[in-house]
C-alpha positions in Angstrom: 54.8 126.9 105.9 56.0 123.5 106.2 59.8 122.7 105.1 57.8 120.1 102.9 56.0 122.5 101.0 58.6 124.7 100.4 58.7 125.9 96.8 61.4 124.6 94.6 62.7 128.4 93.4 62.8 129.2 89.7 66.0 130.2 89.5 67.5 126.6 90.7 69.5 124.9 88.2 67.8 121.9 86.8 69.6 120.7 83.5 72.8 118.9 83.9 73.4 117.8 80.7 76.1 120.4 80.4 75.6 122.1 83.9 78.2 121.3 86.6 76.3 118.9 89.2 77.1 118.4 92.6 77.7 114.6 92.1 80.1 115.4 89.5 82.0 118.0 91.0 83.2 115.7 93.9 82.8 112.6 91.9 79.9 110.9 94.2 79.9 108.0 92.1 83.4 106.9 92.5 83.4 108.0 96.3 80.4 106.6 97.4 81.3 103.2 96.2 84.9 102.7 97.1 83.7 100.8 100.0 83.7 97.0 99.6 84.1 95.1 102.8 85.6 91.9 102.7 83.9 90.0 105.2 81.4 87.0 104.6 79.1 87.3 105.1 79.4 91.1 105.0 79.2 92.2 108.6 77.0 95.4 109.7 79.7 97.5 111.2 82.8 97.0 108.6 81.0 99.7 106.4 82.1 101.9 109.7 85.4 100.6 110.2 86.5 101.3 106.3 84.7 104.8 106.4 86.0 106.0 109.4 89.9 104.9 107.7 89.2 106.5 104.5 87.8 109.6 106.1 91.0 110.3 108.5 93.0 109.7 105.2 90.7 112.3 103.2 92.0 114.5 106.2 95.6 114.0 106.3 95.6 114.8 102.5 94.4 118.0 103.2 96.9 118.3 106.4 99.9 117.5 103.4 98.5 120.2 101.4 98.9 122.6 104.3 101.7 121.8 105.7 103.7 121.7 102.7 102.3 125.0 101.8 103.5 126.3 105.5 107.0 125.2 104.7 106.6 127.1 101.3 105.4 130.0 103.0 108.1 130.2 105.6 110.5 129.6 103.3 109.5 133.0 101.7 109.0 134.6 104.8 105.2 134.9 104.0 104.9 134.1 108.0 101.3 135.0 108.2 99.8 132.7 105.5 102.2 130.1 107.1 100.1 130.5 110.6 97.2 130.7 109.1 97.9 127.8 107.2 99.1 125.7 110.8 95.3 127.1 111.9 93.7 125.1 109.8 95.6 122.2 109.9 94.7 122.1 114.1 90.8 122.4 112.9 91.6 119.2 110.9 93.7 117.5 113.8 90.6 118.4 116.3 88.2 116.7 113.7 90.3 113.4 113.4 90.8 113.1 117.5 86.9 113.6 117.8 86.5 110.6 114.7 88.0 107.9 117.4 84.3 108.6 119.5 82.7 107.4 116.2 84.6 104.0 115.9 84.5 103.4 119.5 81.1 102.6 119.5 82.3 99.3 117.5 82.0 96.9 120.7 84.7 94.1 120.8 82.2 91.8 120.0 81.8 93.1 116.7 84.9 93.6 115.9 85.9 90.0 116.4 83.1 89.4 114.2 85.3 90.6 110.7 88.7 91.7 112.3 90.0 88.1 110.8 89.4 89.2 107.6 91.2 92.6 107.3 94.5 89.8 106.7 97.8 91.9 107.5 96.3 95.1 106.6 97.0 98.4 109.3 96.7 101.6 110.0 100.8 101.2 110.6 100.6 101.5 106.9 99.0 104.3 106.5 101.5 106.6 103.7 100.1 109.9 104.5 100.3 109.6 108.0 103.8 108.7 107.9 104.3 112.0 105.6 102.7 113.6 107.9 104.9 112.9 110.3 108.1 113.2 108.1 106.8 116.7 107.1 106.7 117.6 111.0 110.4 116.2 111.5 109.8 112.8 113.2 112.2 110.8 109.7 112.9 107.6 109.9 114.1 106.1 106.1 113.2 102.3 107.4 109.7 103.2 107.1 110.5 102.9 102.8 110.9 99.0 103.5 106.6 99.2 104.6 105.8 100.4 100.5 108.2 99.2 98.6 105.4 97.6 96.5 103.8 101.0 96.3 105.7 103.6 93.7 103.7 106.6 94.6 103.9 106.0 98.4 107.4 105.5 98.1 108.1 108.8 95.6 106.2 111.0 98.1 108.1 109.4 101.0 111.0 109.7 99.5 109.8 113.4 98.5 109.0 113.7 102.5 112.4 112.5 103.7 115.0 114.8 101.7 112.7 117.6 102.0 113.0 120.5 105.2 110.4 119.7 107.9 108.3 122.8 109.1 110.6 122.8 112.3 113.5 123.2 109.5 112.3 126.1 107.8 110.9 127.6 110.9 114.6 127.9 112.3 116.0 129.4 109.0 113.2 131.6 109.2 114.4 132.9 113.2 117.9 133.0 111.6 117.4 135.5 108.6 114.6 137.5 111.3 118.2 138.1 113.4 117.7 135.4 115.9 120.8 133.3 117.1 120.1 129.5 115.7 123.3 127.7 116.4 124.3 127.3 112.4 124.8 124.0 112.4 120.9 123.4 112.7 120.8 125.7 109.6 123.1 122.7 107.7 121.8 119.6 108.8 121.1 116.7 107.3 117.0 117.3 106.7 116.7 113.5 106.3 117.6 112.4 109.7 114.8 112.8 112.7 115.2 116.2 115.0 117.3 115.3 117.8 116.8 117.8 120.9 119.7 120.5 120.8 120.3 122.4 124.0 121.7 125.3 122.1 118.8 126.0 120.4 116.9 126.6 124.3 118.3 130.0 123.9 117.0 131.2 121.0 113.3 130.2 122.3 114.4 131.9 126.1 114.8 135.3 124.2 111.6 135.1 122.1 109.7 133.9 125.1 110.8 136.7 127.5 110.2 139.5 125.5 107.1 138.5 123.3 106.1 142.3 122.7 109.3 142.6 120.2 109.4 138.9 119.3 105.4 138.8 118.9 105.1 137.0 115.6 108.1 134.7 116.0 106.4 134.3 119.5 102.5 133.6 118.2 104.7 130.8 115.8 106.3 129.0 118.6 102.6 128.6 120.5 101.0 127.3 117.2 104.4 124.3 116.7 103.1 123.9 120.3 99.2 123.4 119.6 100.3 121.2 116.7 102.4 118.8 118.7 99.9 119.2 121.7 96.9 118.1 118.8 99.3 115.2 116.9 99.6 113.8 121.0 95.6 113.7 121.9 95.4 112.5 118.5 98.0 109.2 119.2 96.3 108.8 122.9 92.9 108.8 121.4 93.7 106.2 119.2 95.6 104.2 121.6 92.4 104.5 124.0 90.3 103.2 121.1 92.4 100.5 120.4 92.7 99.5 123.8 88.9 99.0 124.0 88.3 97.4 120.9 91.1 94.9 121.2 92.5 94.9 124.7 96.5 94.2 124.4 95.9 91.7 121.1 98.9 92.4 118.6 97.8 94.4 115.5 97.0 93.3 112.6 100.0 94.5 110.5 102.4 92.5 113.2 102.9 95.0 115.6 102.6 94.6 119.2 99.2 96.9 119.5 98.5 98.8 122.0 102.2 98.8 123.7 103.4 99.8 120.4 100.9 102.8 120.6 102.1 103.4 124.0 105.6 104.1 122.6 104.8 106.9 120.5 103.4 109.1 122.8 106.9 110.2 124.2 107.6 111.0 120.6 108.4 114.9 120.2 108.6 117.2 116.9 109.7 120.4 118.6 111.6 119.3 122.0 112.8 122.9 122.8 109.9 124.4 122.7 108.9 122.9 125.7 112.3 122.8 127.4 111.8 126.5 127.2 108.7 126.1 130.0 111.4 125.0 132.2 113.7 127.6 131.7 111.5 130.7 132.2 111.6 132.1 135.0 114.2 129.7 136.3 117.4 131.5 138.0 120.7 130.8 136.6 
């Protein structure tokens, strides 16, 4: 039988008048038309260029649900729902790398043909991202100054900044499991951006030679790593995409574009977990 002549079966809901649709559910009608491109005449490929924003930022809500539900988890010692939870966010971090093939089919050419009117408008701005980041320990308060004329951007920035980072609440976690965090990471100020700590090196040395006693504390460290190793491809994926679409033209919110890019991928949330690679196995 022919998938056009399939039957329609009985028992399929048909009456929606007091029936939860589909359409409703996700509210279609709102998110199907909170597209309007701005160009005139409206070009071809902005409908691409807006979904392919508002899609990454549909992800990095989700991403803020998880993560902050990691950093609730850990902070009950619930350490399994917190890994699962860091699972799922590197499915979403996997989708958003693999997005950038999507808008890189948007040829220079076309781009030029309604980049003028996106005005001062960027990705730099981009509120969830930076709580993304903020959640992950990378803090910097000037960002604040970007949404100032945003009050919910800045309350969950705000939020973001006093809050402990999963990195934070990771190490209090290794501390109350019997593991020797220097204790002045334990009282930091959680608003200022991680700063490498050679003390710490230690703590990850012991865990990493003897992962049969340290297994889950272990399996934790290697999924901060595939995190951080995801957030990079992301940042080099974009950069590459950039770089093709624009060459080295500044960006459209005023930054310098492509070199600005550059600069964040020496950016690091978790520095000693890969200072530990070059300790192991390394005579002393």
């Amino acid at each position: 039988m022919s998938s056009e002549n399939r039957p329609i079966e009985d028992s399929v809901v048909r009456d929606f008048k007091v029936n939860l649709s589909y359409g409703r559910y996700l509210h279609l009608d709102q998110l199907l038309n909170a597209q309007h491109p701005v160009s005139v005449p409206e070009h071809h490929d902005e409908l691409l260029f807006i979904l392919q924003h508002q899609t990454s930022e549909l992800w990095l809500k989700l991403v803020l649900h998880e993560l902050r539900e990691v950093i609730r988890r850990l902070a009950k010692d619930d350490l399994r729902p917190a890994l699962k939870g860091l699972a799922r966010v590197k499915h979403i971090q996997r989708t958003l790398t693999e997005q950038w093939s999507v808008l890189a089919t948007l040829t220079p050419s076309e781009y030029a043909e309604f980049r003028s009117f996106l005005g001062t408008s960027s990705g730099f701005q981009s509120y969830q991202y930076r709580a993304v980041e903020f959640l992950l320990g990378n803090k910097d308060e000037r960002m604040l100054s970007l949404f100032q004329d945003d009050a919910d951007a800045l309350d969950m920035l705000t939020e973001a900044l006093a809050a402990p980072s999963v990195y934070d609440e990771f190490l209090r976690y290794l501390h109350r499991h019997g593991h020797d965090v220097p204790v002045e990471l334990l009282q930091r100020d959680v608003r200022l951006p991680w700063r490498y700590h050679e003390d710490l090196v230690p703590v990850f040395v012991a865990i990493y030679s003897d992962p049969e006693t340290h297994w889950e504390a272990y399996e934790a460290c290697e999924e901060l790593v595939d995190i951080e190793e995801n957030f990079q491809l992301w940042r080099f994926r974009h950069l590459k995409t950039v770089e093709r679409t624009i060459g080295f033209k500044r960006g459209t919110g005023g930054s310098s574009g492509v070199n600005f890019l550059k600069a964040a991928l020496d950016l690091t949330f978790f520095p000693e977990l890969y200072a530990v690679r070059t300790e192991m196995g390394t005579p002393h």
